[in-house]
C-alpha positions as a Markdown table, in Angstrom:
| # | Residue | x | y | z |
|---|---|---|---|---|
| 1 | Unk | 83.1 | 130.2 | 81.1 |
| 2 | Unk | 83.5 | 129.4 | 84.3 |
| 3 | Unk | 86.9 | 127.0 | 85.6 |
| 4 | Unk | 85.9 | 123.9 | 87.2 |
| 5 | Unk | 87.0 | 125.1 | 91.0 |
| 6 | Unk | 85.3 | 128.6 | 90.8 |
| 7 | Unk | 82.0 | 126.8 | 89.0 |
| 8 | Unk | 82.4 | 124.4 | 92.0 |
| 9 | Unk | 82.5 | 127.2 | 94.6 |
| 10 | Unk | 80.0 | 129.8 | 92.8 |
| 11 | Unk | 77.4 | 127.6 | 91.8 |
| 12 | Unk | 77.2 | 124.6 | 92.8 |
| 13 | Unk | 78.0 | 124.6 | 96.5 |
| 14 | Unk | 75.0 | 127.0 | 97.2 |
| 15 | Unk | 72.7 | 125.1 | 94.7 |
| 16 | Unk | 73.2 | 121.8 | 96.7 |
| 17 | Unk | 72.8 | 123.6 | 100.1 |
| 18 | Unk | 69.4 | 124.9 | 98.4 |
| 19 | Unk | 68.8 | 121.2 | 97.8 |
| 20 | Unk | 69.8 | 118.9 | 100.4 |
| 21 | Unk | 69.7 | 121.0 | 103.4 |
| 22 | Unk | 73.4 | 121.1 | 103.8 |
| 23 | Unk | 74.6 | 123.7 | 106.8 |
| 24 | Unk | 78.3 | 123.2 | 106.2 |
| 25 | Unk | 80.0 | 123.7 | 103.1 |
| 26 | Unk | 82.5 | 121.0 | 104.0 |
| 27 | Unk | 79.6 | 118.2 | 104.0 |
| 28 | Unk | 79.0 | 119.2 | 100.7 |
| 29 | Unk | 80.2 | 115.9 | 98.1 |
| 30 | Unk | 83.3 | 117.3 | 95.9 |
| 31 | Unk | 85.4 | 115.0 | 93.3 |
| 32 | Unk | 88.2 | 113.8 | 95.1 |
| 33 | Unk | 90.4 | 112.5 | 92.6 |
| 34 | Unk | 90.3 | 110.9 | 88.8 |
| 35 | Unk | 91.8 | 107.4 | 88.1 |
| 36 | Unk | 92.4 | 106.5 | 84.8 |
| 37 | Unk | 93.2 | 102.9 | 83.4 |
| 38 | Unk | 93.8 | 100.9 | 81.1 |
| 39 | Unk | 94.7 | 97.3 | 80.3 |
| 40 | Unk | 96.5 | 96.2 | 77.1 |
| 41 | Unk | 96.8 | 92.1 | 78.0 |
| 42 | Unk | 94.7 | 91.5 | 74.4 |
| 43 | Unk | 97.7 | 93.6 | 72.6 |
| 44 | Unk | 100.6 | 92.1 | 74.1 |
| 45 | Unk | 99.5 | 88.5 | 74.6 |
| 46 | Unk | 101.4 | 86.1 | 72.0 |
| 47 | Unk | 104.0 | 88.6 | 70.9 |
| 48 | Unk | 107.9 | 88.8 | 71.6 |
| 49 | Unk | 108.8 | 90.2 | 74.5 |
| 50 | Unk | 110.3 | 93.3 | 72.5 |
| 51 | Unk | 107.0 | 93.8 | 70.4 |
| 52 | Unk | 105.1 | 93.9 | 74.0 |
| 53 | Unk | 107.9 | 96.5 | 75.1 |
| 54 | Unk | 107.4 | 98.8 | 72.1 |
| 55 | Unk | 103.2 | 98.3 | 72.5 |
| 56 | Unk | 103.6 | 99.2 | 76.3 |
| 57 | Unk | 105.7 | 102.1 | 76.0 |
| 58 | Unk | 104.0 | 103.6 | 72.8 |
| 59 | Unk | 100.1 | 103.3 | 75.0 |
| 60 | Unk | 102.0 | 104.8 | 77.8 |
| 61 | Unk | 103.4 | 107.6 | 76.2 |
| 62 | Unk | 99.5 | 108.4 | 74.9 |
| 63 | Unk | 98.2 | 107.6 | 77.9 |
| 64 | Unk | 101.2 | 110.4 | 79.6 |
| 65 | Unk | 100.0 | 112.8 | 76.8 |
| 66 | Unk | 96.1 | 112.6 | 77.6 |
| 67 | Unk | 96.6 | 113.0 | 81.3 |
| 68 | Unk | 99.8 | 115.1 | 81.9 |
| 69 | Unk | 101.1 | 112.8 | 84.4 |
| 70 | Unk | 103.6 | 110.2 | 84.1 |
| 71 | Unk | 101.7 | 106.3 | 84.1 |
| 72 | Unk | 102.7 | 103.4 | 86.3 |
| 73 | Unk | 102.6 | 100.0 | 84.7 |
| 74 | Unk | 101.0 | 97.1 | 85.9 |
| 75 | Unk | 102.3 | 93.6 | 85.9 |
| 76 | Unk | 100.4 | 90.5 | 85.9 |
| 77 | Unk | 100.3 | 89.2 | 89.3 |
| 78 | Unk | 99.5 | 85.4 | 88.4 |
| 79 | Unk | 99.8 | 83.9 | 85.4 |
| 80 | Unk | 97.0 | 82.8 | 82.8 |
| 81 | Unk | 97.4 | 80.3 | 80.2 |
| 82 | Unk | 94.0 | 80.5 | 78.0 |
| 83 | Unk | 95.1 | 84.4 | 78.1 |
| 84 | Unk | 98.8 | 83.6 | 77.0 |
| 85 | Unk | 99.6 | 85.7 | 80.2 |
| 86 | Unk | 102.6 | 84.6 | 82.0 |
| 87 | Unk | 103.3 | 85.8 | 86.1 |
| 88 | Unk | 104.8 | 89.6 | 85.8 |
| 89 | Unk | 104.1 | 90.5 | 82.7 |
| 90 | Unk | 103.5 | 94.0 | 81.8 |
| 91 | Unk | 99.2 | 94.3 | 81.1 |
| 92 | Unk | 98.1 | 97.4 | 82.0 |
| 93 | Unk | 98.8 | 101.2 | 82.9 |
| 94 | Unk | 97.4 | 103.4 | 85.7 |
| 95 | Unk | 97.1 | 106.6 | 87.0 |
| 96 | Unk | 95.7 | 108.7 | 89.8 |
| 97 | Unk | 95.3 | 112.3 | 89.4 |
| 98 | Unk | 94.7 | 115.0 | 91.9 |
| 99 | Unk | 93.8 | 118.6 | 92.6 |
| 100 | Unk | 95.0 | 121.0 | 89.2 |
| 101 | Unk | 95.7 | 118.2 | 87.2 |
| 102 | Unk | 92.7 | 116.3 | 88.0 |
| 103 | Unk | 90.3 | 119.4 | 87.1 |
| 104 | Unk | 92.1 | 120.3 | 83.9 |
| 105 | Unk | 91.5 | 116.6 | 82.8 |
| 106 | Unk | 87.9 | 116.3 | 83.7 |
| 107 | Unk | 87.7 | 119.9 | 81.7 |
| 108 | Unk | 89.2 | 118.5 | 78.8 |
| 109 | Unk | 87.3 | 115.3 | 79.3 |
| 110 | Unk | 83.2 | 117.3 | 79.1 |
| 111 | Unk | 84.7 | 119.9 | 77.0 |
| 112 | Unk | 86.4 | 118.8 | 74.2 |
| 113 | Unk | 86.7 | 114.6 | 74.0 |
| 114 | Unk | 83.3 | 113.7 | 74.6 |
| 115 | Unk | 81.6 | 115.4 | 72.3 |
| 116 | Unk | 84.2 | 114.5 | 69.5 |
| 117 | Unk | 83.9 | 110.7 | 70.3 |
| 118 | Unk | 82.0 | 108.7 | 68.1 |
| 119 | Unk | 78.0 | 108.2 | 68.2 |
| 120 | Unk | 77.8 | 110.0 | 71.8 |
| 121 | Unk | 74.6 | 110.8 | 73.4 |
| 122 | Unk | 75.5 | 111.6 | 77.0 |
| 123 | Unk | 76.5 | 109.9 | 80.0 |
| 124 | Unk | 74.1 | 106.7 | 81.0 |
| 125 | Unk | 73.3 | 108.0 | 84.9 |
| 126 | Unk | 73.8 | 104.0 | 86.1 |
| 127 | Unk | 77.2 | 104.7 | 85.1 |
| 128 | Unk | 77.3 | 106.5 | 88.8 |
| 129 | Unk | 77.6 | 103.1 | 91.1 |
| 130 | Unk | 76.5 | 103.2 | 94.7 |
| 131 | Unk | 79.3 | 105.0 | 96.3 |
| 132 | Unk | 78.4 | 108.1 | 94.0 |
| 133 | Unk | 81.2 | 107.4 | 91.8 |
| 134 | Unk | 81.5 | 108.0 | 87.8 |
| 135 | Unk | 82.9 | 105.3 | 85.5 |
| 136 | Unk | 83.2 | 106.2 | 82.2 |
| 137 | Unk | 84.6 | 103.9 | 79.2 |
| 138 | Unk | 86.2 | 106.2 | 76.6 |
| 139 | Unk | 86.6 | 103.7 | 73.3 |
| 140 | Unk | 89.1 | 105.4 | 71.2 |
| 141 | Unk | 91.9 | 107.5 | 72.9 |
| 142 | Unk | 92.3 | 109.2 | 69.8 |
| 143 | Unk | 89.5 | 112.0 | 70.6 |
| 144 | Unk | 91.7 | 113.3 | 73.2 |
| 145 | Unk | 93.5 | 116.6 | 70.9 |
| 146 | Unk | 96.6 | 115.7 | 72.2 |
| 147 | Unk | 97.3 | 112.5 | 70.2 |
| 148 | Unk | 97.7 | 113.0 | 66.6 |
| 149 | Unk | 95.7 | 110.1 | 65.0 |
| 150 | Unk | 98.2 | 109.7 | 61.9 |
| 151 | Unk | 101.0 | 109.0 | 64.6 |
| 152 | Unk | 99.1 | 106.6 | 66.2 |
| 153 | Unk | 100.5 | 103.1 | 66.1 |
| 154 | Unk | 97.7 | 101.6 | 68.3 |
| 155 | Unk | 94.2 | 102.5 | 69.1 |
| 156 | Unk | 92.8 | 101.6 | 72.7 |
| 157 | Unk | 90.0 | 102.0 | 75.0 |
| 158 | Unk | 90.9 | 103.2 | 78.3 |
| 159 | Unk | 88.5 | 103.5 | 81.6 |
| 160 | Unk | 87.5 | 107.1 | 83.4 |
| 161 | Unk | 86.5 | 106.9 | 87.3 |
| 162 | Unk | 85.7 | 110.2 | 88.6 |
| 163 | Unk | 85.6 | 109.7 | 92.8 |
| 164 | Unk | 83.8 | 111.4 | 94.9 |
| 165 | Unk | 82.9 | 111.5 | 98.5 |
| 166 | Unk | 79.1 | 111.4 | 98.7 |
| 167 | Unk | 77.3 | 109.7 | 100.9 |
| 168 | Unk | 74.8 | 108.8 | 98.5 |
| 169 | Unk | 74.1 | 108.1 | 94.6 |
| 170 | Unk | 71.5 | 111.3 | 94.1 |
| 171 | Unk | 73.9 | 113.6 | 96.0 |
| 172 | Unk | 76.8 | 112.7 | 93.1 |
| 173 | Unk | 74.2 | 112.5 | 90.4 |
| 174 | Unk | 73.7 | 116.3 | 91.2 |
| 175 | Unk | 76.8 | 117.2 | 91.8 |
| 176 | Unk | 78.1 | 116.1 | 87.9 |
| 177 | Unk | 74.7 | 117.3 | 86.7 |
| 178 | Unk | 75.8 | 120.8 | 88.4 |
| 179 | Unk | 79.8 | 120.6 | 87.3 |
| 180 | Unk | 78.0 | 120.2 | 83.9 |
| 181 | Unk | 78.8 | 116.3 | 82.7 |
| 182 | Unk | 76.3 | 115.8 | 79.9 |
| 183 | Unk | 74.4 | 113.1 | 81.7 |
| 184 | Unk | 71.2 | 112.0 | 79.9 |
């Protein structure tokens, strides 16, 4: 099997020049980089402010595990009363990953979580917006392999974009189609 970067080189720049009519290989749409999310406002909201420490750290140390990278947390920039959410208070956590990194989690994301997560079927093809980028909702972060499920304080949904710099929607839908996403 094939790494992401050869596949990318190998196969799927010459089948979208067979395609589109691309001349250059540089106008050919690549993934630029991954940004995983996730926000944790419904965990934290109404609790002390060392329970939301401990529930911040704990998802951030899974969320460090699944990606390889070290998160940044996000604070609330206003606050919300009907969301018990008060001005700087830690919601969220974020990351941006690029080049190695960035492949090895998209490989581990096709390869091994999505088929393991519950009732999947394959990647709806409106989840690719305009731009040509993918959003992805994962549900449980415990089909990753590198979180052990009995260790696992708290189970929580994160959010998967996968960037790219197409011009258009059907250039990106190909492109994942030829990387091998298991789009329906």
């Amino acid at each position: 099997m094939l790494r992401l970067p050869e596949k990318y080189k190998k196969e799927v720049i010459p089948a979208m020049k067979e395609k589109f009519g691309y001349t250059n290989d540089m106008a050919i749409p690549k993934i630029t980089k991954v940004v995983v999310n996730t926000g944790f406002g419904r965990l934290v909201s109404g609790k002390t402010s060392d329970e939301q420490k401990k529930i911040s750290e704990a998802i951030a140390n899974d969320l460090s595990l699944i990606v390889g990278q070290r998160v940044l947390l996000t604070q609330a920039k206003k606050a919300i009363s009907s969301f018990k959410i008060r001005k700087g208070q830690t919601i969220g956590a974020a990351v941006t990953l690029r080049g190695k990194r960035m492949y090895d989690f998209i490989e581990r994301l096709i390869h091994i979580a999505l088929p393991r997560s519950r009732d999947f079927q394959g990647i709806d093809p409106k989840s690719i917006d305009k731009n040509g980028n993918l959003t992805i909702g994962i549900k449980e972060h415990i089909v990753f392999p590198e979180i052990l499920p009995e260790k696992t304080k708290f189970i929580f949904s994160f959010e998967v974009t996968i960037v790219t710099n197409a011009k258009k929607r059907e250039e990106s839908l190909e492109l994942f189609k030829l990387l091998g996403f298991p789009i329906k």
